[in-house]
C-alpha positions as CSV (number, residue, x, y, z in Angstrom):
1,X,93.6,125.9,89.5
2,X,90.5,123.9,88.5
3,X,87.4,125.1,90.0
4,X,84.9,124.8,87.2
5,X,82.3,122.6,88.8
6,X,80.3,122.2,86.0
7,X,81.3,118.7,85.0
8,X,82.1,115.7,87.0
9,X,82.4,112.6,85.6
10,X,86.3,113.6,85.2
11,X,85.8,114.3,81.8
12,X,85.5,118.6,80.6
13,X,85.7,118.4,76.6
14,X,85.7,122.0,76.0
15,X,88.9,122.5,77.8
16,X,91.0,119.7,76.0
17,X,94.2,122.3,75.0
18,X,95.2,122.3,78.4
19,X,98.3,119.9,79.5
20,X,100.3,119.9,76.1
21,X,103.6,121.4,77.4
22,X,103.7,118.1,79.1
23,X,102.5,115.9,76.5
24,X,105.3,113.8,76.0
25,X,107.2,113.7,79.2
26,X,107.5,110.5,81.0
27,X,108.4,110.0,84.4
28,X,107.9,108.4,87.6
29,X,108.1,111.7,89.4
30,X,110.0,112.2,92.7
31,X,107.3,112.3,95.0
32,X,107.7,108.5,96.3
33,X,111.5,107.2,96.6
34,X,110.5,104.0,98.9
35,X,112.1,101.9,96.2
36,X,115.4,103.5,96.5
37,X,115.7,104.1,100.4
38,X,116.0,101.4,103.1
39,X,117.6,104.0,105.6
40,X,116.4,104.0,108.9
41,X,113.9,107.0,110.3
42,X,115.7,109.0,112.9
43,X,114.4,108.9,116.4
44,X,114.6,112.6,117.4
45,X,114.9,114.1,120.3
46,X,113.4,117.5,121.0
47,X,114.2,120.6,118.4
48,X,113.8,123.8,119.5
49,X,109.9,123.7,120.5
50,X,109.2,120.6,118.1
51,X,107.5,118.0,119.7
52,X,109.1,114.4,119.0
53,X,107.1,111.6,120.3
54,X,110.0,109.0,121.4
55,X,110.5,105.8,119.9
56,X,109.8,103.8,123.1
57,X,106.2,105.8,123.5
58,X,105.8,104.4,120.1
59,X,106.1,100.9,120.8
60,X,103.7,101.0,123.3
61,X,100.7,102.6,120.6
62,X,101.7,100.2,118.4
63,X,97.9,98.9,118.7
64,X,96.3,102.1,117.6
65,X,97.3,101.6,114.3
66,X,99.7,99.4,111.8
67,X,103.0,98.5,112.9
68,X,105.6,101.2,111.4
69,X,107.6,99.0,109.4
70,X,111.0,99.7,107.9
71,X,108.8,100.2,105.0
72,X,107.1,102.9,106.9
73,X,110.5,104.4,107.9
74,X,112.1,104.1,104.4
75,X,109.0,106.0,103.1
76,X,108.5,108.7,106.1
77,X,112.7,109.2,105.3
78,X,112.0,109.9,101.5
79,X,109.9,112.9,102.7
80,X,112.7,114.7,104.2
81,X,114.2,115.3,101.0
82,X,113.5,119.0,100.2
83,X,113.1,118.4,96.2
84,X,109.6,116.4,96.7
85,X,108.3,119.1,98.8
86,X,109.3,122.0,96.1
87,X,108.0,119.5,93.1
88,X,104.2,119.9,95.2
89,X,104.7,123.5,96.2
90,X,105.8,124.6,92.9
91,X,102.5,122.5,91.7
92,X,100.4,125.6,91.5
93,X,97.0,123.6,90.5
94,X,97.1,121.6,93.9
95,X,98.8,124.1,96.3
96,X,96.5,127.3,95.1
97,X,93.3,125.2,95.4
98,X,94.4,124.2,98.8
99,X,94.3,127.6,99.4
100,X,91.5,128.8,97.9
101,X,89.4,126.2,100.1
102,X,90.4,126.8,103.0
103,X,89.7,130.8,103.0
104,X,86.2,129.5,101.1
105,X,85.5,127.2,104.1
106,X,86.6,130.4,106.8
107,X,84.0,130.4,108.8
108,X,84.3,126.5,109.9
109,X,88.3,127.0,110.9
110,X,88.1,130.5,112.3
111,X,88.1,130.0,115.7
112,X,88.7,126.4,115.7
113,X,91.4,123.5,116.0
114,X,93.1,121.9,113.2
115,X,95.0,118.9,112.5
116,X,96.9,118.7,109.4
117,X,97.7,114.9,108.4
118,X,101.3,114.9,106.9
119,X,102.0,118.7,106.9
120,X,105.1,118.5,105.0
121,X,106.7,122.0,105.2
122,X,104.0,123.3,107.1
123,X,102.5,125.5,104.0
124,X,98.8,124.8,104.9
125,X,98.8,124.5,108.9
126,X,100.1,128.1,107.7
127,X,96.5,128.9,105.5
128,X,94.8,127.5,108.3
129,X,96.3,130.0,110.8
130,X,95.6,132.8,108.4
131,X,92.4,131.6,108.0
132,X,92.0,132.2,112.2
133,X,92.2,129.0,113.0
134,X,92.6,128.9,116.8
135,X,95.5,126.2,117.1
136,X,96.5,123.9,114.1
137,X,98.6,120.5,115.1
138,X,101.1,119.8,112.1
139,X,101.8,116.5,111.8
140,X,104.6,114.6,110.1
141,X,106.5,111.5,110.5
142,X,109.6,112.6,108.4
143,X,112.3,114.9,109.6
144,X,110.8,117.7,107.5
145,X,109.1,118.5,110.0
146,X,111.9,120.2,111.8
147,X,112.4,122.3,109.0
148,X,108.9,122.7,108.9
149,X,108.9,123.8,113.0
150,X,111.4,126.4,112.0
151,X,109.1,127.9,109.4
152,X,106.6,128.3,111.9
153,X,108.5,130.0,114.3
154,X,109.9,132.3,111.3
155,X,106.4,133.6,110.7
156,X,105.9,134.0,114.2
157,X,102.8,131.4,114.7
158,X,104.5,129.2,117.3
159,X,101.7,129.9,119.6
160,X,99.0,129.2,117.0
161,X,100.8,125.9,115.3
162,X,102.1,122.7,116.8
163,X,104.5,120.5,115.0
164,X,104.0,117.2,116.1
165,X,106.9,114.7,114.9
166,X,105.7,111.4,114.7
167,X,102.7,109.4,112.8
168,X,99.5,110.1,113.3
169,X,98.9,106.7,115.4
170,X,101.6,107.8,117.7
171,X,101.1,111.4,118.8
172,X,98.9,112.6,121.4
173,X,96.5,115.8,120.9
174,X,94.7,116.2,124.3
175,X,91.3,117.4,122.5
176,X,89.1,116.6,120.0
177,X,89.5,118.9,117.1
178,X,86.9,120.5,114.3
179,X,89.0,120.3,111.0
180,X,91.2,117.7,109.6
181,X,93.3,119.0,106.0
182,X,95.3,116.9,104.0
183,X,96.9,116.4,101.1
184,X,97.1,112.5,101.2
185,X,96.6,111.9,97.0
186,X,99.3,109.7,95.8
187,X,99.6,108.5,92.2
188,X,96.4,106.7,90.9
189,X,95.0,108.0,94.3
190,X,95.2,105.3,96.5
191,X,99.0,104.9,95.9
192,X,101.3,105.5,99.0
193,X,98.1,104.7,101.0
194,X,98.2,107.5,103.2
195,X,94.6,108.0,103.0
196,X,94.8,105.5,106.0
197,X,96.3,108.2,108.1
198,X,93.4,110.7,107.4
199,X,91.3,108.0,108.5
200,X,93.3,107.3,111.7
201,X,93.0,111.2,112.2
202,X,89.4,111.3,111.9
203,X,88.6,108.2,114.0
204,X,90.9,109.4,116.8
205,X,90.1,113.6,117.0
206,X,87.5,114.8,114.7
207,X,84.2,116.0,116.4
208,X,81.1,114.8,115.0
209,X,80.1,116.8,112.3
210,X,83.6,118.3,111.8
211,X,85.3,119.0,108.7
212,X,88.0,117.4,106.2
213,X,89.3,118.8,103.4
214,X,89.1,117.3,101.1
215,X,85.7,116.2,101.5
216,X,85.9,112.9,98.7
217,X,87.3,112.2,95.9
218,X,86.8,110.2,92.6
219,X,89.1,107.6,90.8
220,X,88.8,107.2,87.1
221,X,89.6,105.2,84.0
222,X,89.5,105.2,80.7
223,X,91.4,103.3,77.6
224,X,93.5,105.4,75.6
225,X,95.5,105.3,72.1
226,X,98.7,107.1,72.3
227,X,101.0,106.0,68.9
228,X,103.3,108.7,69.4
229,X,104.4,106.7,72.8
230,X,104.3,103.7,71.3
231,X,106.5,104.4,68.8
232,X,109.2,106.2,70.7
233,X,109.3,103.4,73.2
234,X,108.9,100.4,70.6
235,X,108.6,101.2,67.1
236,X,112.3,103.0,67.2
237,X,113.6,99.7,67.6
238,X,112.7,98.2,64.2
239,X,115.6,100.3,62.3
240,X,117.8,101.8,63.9
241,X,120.3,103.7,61.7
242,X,119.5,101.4,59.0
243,X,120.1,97.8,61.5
244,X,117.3,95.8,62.4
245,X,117.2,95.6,65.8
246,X,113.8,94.3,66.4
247,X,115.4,91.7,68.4
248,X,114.8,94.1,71.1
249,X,111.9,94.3,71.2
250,X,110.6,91.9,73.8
251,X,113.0,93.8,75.9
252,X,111.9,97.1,75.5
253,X,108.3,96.3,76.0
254,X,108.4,95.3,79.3
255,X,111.0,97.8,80.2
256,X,108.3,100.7,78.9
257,X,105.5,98.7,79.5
258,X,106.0,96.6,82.7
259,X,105.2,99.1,85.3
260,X,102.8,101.5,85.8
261,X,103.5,104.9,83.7
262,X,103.1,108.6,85.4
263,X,103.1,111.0,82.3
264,X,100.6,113.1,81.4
265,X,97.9,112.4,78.4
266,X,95.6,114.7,76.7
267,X,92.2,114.7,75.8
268,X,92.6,113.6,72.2
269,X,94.3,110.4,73.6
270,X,91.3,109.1,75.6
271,X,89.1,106.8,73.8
272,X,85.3,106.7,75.9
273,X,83.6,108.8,78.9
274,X,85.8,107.8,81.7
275,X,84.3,105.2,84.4
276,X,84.5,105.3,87.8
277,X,86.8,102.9,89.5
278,X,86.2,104.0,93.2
279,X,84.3,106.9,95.1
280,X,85.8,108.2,98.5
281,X,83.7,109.8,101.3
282,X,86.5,110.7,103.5
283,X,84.1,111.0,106.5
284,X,82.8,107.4,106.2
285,X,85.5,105.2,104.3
286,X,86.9,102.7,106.8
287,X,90.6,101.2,106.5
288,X,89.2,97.9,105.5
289,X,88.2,99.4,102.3
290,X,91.3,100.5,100.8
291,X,92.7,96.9,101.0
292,X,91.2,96.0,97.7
293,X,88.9,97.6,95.3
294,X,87.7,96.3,92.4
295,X,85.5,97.3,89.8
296,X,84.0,95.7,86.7
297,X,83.7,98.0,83.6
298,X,82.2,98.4,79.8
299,X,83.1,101.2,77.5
300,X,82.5,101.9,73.8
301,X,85.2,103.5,71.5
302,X,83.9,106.6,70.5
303,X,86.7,105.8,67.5
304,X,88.3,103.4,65.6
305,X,91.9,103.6,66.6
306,X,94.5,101.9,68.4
307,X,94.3,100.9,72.3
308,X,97.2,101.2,74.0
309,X,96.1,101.1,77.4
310,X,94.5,102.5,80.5
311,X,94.3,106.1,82.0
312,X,93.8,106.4,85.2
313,X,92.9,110.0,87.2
314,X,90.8,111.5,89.7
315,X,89.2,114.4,90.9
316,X,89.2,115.3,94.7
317,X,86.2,118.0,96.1
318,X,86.6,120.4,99.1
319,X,82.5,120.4,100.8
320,X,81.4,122.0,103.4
321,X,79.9,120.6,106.2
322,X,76.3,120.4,105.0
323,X,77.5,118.2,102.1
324,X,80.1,116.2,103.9
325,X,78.5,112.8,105.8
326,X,78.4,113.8,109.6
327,X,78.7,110.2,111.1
328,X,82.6,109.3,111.0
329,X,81.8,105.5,111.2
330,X,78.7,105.1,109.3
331,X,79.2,103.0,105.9
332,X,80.0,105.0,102.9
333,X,77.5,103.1,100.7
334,X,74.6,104.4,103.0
335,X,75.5,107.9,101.8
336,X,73.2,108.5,98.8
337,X,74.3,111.2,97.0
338,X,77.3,109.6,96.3
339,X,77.4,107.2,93.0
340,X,78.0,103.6,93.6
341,X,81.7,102.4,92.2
342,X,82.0,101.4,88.5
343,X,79.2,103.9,87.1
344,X,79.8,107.1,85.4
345,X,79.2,110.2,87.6
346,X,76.7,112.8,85.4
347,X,76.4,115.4,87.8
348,X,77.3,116.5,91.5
349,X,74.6,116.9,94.0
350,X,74.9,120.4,94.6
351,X,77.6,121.3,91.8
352,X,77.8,125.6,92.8
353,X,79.4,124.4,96.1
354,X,82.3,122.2,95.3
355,X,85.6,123.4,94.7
356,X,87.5,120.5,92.9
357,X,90.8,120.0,92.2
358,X,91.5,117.5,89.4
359,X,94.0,115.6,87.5
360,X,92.0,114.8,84.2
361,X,94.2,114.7,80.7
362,X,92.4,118.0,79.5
363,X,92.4,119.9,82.9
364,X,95.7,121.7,83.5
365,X,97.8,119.3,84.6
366,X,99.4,118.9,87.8
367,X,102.6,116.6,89.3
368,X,100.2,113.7,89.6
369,X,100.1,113.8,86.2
370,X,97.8,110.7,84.8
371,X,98.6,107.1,85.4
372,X,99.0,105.0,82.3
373,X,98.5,101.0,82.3
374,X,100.4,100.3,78.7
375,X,99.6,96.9,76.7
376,X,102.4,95.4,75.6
377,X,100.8,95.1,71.9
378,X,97.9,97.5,71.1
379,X,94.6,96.2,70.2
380,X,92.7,97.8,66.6
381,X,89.4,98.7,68.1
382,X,86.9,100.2,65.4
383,X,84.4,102.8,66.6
384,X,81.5,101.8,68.9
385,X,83.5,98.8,69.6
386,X,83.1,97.3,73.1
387,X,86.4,97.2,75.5
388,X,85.0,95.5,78.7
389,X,86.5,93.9,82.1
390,X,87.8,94.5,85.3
391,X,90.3,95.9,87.6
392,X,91.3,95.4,91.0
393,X,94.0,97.7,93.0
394,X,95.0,96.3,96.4
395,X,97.5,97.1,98.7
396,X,100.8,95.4,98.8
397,X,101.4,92.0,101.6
398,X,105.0,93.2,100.8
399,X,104.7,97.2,101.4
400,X,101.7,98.4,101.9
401,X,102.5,101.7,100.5
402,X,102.8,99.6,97.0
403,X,99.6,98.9,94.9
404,X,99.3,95.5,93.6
405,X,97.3,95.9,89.9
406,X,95.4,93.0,88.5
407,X,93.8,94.1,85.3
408,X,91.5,91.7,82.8
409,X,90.6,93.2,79.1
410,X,88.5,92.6,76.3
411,X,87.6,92.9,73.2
412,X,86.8,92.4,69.8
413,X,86.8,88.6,70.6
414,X,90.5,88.3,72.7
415,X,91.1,88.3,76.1
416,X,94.3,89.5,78.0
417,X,95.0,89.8,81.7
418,X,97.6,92.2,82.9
419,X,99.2,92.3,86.3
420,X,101.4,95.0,87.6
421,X,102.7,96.7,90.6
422,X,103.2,100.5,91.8
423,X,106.2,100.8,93.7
């Protein structure tokens, strides 16, 4: 668990040993399986005490939110699949931090009602009751959550948690509630865009001046040099038991390289301070804003080396109330003690009072692992050598759980645009 708060521009030199076990793996993950599944969401019914909002009701509060498209369904039906939720459990990083939060922020969900956006199994509507909460409303679109209505009832809190089965523009709570906790991060962040939810929560239940957890979060960037992928991807292809097969080559760039990469990075393989692509109040960010974000950015290699690509991360902080924004609609660029996008974050406004969990290369690493944006030829830069341009993530027309990536690079006198998609 990460909860050393004294840096937080993404960045902790002094703990760059961490994450080597995993140096070298590369994988998509099984977290999001969208791509591979175009089955239809079941409708329901009522399980045992679950409550199942019906798929009539849901036509008819269609407009307090996006249409669920078969998108939607295909991606709500990847969650019922037991392994994703064991793959985040098992995650000790995220799921002990969740924890730790919530017991550190007690005293605001003793007592009080909860909403928990996408609860999955139900493991922290379950924190939150031992934490006292009053009542906690679980929420999930996917069929997990009649397993996760069972677990409930195993531990005997069916009168403290309510599993709602349906998306969070489709049930109805009957009252406003004090906490919203979620754990919406996707790859890259803003991947799977189920930050949208949260939002959706918070417009329709949270009190003024309640509390979600987390409280914001950071996206970062940085380039990277990373030979020893390179080579096992590319380079291998050059001789191969003696044959020169460098006619694949082409081939096996953009079957490495075409998409984005999850894997996880260390420290030694980022090149610069990392910059910050976006900055997330979850109190004040408005669904209009996670259509497109862009950010224009300017690094110098701190050596000369090759670069490969871009690393992308972020960090994600659990404040309490008297750091957290306390209008939900006010503009998030009107809060001031948060940086503005696309500059380097030095320090937090009150650091001894944020628990963050992060995903940096040289934190311990977590199943988010770090997102890689791989050239298809790396670029020689020499030390103090400027790497400039721009990037701009925006959801899918297609699916708006995909993240369309348009990425522009410089240097050293060449230019290169790179475009991508996360699906």
């Amino acid at each position: 668990m990460n909860s050393s708060p004294a840096y937080s521009n993404g960045y902790h030199p002094q703990q760059q040993q961490h994450g080597m076990s995993q140096r070298d793996k590369v994988r998509r993950g099984t977290r999001a399986r969208s791509r591979e599944l175009r089955e239809s969401f079941g409708s329901g019914g009522n399980f045992g005490g679950l409550r199942v909002s019906e798929h009539n009701k849901q036509q008819q509060q269609q407009q307090q939110g996006a249409p669920c498209t078969d998108f939607d369904m295909a991606y709500f039906h990847s969650y019922a699949h037991v392994g994703i939720h064991e793959e985040m459990i098992k995650d000790r990083v995220r799921t002990e931090t969740y924890r730790t939060a919530i017991m550190q922020h007690q005293s605001s969900i003793a007592g009080k009602v909860v909403v928990d956006v996408g609860c999955g199994t139900g493991i922290l509507s379950i924190f939150c009751a031992q934490a006292g909460a009053k009542r906690v409303y679980a929420v999930d679109a996917s069929d997990i959550a009649v397993q996760a209505n069972e677990v409930v009832k195993a531990n005997n809190l069916s009168e403290t948690i309510i599993v709602l089965h349906g998306r969070v523009e489709d049930v109805e709570i009957d009252e406003e509630v004090d906490v919203i906790i979620s754990e919406w991060m996707g790859y890259m962040l803003l991947y799977e865009s189920m930050l949208g939810s949260v939002i959706t929560a918070r417009d329709r239940w949270l009190k003024p001046g309640g509390l979600i957890l987390p409280s914001s979060a950071t996206l970062y960037m940085a380039p990277i040099t990373h030979s020893d992928r390179y080579s096992e991807s590319i380079d291998f292809w050059r001789n191969v038991y003696g044959i020169d097969m460098s006619a694949m080559l082409p081939l096996a760039k953009q079957c490495a390289f075409e998409e984005p990469c999850v894997e996880t990075i260390v420290g030694e393989n980022v090149l610069t301070w990392p910059h910050v692509v976006k900055q997330v109040d979850c109190h004040t960010i408005t669904l209009h804003e996670l259509e497109s974000v862009t950010t224009n950015y300017k690094f110098k290699s701190m050596m000369r080396a090759p670069l490969h690509g871009f690393a992308f991360w972020f960090d994600v902080e659990f404040s309490g109330p008297a750091l957290a924004g306390t209008n939900n609609h006010a503009p998030s660029s009107l809060i001031s003690n948060h940086p503005v996008e696309g500059q380097q974050r030095k320090k937090r406004a009150n650091p001894n009072e944020a628990l963050v969990l992060s995903t940096a290369p040289e934190d311990p690493p977590t199943h988010w692992q770090q997102t890689v944006l791989y050239f298809y030829d790396p670029i020689e830069v020499e030390q103090d050598q400027l790497i400039e341009g721009s990037v701009t993530l925006s959801q899918s027309k297609e699916n708006r759980r995909f993240m369309n990536i348009h990425l522009e690079y410089a240097s050293g006198g060449r230019s290169f645009v790179k475009e991508s998609v996360m699906r």
